[in-house]
C-alpha positions in Angstrom: 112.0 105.2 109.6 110.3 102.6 107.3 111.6 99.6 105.3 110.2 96.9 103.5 109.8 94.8 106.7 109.0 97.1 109.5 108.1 100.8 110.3 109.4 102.2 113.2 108.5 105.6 114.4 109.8 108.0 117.8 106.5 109.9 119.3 107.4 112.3 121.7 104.2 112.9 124.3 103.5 116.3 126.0 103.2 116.8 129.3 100.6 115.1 131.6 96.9 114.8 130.3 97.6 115.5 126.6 96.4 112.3 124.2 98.1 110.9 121.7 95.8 108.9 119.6 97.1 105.4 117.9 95.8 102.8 114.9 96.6 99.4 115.0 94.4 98.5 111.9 95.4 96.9 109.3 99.5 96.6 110.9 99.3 93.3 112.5 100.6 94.8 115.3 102.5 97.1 117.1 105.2 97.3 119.8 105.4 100.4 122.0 108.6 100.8 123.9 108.4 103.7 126.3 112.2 105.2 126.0 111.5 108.4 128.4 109.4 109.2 131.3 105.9 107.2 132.1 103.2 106.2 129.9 99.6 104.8 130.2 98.4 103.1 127.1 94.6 102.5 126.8 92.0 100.7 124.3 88.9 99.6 124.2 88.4 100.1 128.2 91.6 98.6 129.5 94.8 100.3 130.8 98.4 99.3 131.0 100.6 101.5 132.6 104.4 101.3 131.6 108.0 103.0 132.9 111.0 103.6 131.1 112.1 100.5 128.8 109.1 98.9 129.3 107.3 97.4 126.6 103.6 96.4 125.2 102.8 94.5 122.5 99.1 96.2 120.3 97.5 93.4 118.6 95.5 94.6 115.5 92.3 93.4 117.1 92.6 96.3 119.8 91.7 98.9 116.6 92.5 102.6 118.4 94.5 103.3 121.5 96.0 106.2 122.8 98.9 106.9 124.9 99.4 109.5 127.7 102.2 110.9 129.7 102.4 110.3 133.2 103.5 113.0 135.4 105.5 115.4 132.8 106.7 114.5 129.4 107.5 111.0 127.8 108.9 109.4 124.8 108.0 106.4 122.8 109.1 104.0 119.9 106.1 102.9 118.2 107.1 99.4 115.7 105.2 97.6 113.5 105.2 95.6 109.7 
């Protein structure tokens, strides 16, 4: 879903192991809210691991990330301007 203020998108993550790869470029920023299962987000060498409901805030600076399931299949909401 996109307006003229924000763009908010639902990424559904395979099961464990499989990538999902993430810009942050050029969007200020982006929230990731993790609304199913486990998630570990990574860039640039660091790794946040997040549960159900959690959230992270992706500033532009990090560039590419990627985001993995944990244990079986997840669920995100990815929102940014």
């Amino acid at each position: 879903m996109a307006s003229e203020y924000f763009v908010l998108e639902g990424v559904k993550l395979g099961g464990a192991g499989k990538l999902h790869q993430a810009e942050s470029h050029g969007k200020n920023f982006q929230i990731v809210t993790v609304t199913t299962g486990e998630v570990e987000l990574s860039s640039g060498g660091e790794t946040l691991r997040l549960g159900i409901f959690q959230t992270a805030l992706v500033s532009e600076a990090a560039g590419s990330y990627s985001l993995k399931a944990l244990g079986g299949a997840a669920a995100v909401l990815l929102a940014g301007l």
